[in-house]
C-alpha positions as CSV (number, residue, x, y, z in Angstrom):
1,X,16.1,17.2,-41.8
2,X,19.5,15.8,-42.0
3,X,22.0,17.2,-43.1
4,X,24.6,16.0,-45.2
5,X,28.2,16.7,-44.8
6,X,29.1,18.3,-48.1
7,X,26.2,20.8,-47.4
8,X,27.4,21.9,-43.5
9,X,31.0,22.0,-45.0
10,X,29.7,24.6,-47.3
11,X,27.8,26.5,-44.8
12,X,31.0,26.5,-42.6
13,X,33.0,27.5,-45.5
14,X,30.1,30.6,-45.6
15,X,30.4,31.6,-42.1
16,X,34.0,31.9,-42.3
17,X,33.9,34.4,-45.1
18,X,31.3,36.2,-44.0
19,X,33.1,36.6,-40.5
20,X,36.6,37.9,-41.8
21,X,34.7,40.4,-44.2
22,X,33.5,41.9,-40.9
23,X,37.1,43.3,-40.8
24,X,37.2,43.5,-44.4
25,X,34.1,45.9,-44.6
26,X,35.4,48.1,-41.8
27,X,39.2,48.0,-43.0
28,X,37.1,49.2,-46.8
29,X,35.0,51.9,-45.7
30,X,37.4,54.9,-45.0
31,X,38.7,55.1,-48.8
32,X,34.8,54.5,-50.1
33,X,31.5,55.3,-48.7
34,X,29.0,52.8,-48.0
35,X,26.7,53.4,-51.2
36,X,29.7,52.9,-53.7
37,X,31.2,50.3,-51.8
38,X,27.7,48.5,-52.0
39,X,27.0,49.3,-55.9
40,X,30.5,47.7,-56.7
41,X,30.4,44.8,-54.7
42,X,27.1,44.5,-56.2
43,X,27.6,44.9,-59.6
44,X,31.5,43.8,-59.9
45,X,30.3,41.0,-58.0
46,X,27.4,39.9,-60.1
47,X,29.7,40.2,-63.0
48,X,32.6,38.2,-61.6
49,X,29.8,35.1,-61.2
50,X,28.3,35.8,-64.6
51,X,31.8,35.5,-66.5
52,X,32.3,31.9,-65.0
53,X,28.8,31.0,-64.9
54,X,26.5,32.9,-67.3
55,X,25.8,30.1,-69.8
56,X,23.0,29.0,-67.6
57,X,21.0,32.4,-67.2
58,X,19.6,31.8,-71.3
59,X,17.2,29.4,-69.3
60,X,15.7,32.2,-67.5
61,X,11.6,32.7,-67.5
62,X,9.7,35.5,-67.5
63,X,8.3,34.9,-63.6
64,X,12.2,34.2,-62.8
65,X,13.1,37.9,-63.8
66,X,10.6,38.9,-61.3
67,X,11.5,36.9,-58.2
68,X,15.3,37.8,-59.2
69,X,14.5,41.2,-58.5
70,X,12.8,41.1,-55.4
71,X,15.8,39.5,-54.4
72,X,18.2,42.0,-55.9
73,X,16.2,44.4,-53.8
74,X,15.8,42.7,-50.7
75,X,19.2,40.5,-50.2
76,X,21.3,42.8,-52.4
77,X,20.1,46.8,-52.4
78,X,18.8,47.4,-49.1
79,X,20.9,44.6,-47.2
80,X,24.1,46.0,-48.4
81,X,23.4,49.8,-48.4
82,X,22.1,49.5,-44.5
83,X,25.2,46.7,-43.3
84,X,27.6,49.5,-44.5
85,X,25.9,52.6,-43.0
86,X,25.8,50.4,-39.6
87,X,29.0,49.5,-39.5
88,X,30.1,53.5,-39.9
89,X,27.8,53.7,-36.3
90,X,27.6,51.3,-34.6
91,X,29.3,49.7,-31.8
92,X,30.9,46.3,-33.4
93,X,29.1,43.8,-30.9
94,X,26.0,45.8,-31.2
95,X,25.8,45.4,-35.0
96,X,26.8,42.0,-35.2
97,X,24.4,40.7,-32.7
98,X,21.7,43.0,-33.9
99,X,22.2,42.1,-38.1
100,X,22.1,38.2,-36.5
101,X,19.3,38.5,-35.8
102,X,18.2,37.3,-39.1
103,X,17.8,33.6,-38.2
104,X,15.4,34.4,-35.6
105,X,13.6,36.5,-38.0
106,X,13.3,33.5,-40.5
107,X,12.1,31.1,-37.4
108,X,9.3,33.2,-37.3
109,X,8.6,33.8,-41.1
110,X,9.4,30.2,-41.9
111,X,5.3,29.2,-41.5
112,X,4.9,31.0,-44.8
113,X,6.9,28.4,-46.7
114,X,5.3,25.6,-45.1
115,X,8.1,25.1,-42.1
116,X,6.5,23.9,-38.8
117,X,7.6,25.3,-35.4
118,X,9.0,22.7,-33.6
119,X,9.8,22.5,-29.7
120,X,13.7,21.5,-30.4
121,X,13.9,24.0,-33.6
122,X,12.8,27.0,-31.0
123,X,14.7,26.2,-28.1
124,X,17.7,25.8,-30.3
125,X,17.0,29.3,-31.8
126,X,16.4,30.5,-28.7
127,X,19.6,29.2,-27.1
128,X,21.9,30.4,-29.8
129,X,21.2,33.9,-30.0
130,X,20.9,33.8,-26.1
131,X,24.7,32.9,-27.0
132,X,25.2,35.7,-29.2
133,X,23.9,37.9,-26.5
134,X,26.3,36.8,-23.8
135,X,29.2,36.9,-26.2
136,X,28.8,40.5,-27.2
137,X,27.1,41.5,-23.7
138,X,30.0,44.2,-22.2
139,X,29.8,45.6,-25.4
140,X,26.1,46.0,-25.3
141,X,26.0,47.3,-22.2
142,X,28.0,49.8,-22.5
143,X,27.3,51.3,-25.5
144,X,24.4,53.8,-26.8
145,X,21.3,53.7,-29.0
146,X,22.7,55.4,-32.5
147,X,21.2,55.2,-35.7
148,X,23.9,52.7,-37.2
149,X,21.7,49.7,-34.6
150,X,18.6,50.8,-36.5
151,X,20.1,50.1,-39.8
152,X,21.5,46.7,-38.5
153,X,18.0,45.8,-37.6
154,X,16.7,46.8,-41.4
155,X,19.5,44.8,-42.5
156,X,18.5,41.6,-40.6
157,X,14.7,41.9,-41.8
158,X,15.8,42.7,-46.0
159,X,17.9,39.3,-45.2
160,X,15.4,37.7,-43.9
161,X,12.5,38.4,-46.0
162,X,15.2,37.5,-49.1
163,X,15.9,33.7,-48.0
164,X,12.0,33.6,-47.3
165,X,11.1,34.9,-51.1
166,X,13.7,32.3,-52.4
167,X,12.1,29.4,-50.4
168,X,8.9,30.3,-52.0
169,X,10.4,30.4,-55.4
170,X,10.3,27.4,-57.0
171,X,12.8,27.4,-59.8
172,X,15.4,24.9,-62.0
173,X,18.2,28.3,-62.0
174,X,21.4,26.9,-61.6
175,X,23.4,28.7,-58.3
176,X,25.6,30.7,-60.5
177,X,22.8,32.0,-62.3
178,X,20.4,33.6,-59.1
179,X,23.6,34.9,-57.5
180,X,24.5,36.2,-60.9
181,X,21.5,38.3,-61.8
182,X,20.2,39.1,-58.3
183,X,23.3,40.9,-57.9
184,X,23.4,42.8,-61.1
185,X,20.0,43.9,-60.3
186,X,20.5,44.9,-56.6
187,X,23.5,46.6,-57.9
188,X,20.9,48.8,-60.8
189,X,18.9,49.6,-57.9
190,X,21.6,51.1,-55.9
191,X,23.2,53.4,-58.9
192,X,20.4,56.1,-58.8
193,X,20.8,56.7,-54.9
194,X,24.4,57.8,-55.8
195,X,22.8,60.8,-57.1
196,X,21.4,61.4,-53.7
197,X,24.7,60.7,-51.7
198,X,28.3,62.4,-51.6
199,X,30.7,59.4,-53.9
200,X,34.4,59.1,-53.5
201,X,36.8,56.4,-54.1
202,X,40.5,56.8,-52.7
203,X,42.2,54.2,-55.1
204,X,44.7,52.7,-53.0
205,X,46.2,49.7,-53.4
206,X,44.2,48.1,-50.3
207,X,41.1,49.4,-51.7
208,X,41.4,47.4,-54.4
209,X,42.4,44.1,-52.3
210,X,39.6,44.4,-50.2
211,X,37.0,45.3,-53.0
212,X,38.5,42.0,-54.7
213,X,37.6,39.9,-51.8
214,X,34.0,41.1,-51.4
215,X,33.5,40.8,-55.2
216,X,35.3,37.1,-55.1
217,X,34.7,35.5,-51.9
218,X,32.2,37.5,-50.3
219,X,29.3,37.7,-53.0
220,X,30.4,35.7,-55.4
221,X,31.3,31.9,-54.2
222,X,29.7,32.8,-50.8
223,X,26.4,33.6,-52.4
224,X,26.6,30.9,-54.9
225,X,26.9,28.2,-52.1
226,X,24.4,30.1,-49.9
227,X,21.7,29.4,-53.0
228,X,22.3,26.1,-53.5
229,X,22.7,24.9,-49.8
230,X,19.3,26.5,-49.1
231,X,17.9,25.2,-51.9
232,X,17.8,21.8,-50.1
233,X,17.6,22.7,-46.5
234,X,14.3,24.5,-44.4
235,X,15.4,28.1,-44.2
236,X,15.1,28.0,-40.2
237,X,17.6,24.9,-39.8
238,X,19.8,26.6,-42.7
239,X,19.9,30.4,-41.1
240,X,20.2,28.7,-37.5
241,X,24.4,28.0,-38.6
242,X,24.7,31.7,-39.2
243,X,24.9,32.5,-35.9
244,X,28.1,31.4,-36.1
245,X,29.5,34.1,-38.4
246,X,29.8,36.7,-35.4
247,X,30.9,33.8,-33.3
248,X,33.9,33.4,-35.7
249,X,34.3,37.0,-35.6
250,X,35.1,37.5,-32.3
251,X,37.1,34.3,-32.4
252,X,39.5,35.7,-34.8
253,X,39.5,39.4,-33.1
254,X,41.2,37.2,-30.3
255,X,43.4,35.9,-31.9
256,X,44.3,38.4,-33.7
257,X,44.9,40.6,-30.4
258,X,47.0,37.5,-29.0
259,X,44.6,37.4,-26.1
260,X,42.4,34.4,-24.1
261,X,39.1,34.4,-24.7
262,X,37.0,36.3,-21.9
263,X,34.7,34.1,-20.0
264,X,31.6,35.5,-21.4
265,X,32.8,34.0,-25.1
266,X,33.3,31.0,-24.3
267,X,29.9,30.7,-22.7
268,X,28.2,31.9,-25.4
269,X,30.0,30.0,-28.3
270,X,29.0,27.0,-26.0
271,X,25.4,28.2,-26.1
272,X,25.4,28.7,-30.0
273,X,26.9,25.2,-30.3
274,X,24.2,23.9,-28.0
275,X,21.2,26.0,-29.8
276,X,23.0,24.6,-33.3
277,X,22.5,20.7,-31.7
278,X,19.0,21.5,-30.7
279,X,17.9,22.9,-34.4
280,X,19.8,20.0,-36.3
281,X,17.8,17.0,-34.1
């Protein structure tokens, strides 16, 4: 399928949020643990989209409700909740490749929404997570198996199965609407496993900043334009341009560290680009 510009301009515009709230996340975590930080960015998050969007959610059906909260559980509550308690664990290039997975994940899934393998579509797949793989591979090998890579790997799957429910879902809900009330949900399921954790919020004035850019950017417009670029687009070829979210990461670690780019990224950001070509054919 081919895609139109507006659409990959929207997906880039994803990535790129997605990518700096890698540092975000990590920067967060110290004043808040991982199951607060998720119910707010959850909740605060759902409401944000709601306040400028809400109007459309009176259209909402009865069947609706119930795909909205499979993915409030799926894409919101469990995604969340295990992305936070990896990063706490996990070595960075571990997680990031590991959570990335995702796209493969929905390669495979993708048959149950009517998506053919193709030859191309595979090898692209293939290709740019091989790239992923090389760009993170000193830090793989040299780190351990800890529990934070498990929770990566739970991550990847709630994400995929999420973009696999929505492709199955056939539905008229505006954007603004599904990120809206997914989010609110997921966020209701994650309140009563508060109970079951130790809470605490340092209220610092960074705290604050980086909550508001998860709540804004990072689950409010970059959720609504995730909805409504899949919407239009097979989930594999969609998913496959999320490989470049820890690409972007480590591009902006380097620059941020005001040092060249080791060998091993540039080969794999060329491998992602070629997978990416591949896919898009």
């Amino acid at each position: 399928m081919k895609v139109r510009l507006l659409d990959l301009s929207m997906v880039l515009l994803i990535c790129l949020i997605w990518a700096s709230n890698y540092f975000v996340i990590k920067a967060v975590l110290p004043y808040v643990d991982p199951i607060t930080f998720a119910f707010l960015r959850a909740a605060l998050g759902g409401a944000f989209v709601l306040a400028i969007g809400g109007h459309m959610v009176k259209g909402i059906r009865r069947i609706d409700v119930l795909w909205l909260t499979l993915l409030g559980l799926f894409n919101i509550a469990l995604f969340l909740v295990f992305l936070n308690f990896s990063l706490l664990t996990a070595n960075a290039g571990v997680d990031s490749t590991l959570v990335y997975t995702q796209p493969v994940v929905v390669a495979v899934l993708a048959p149950l929404v009517g998506e053919k393998f193709t030859r191309n579509r595979v090898i692209g797949i293939a290709a740019a997570f091989g790239g992923i793989v090389v760009i993170f591979l000193p830090s793989i090998l040299s780190s351990t198996l800890v529990v934070g890579d498990l929770y990566a790997l739970l991550a990847s799957l709630s994400w995929a199965i999420a973009i696999i429910l929505f492709k199955r879902w056939r539905t008229a809900l505006d954007a603004k609407s599904v990120t809206a009330v997914q989010s609110l949900i997921g966020g209701a399921f994650i309140l009563p496993v508060l109970a079951f954790g130790h809470p605490f919020i340092d209220p610092v004035p960074l705290f604050w900043v980086l909550l508001g850019y998860n709540v804004v950017l990072a689950s409010g417009l970059a959720y609504v334009l995730f909805w409504r670029v899949l919407s239009r687009m097979p989930a594999a070829q969609f998913t496959s341009y999320f490989f470049l979210v820890p690409v972007f990461t480590v591009a902006m670690a380097t620059v941020l560290q005001s040092s060249a780019p080791p060998l091993t990224e540039i080969a794999g950001t060329a491998l992602v680009a070629l997978g990416l070509i591949a896919v898009n054919r």
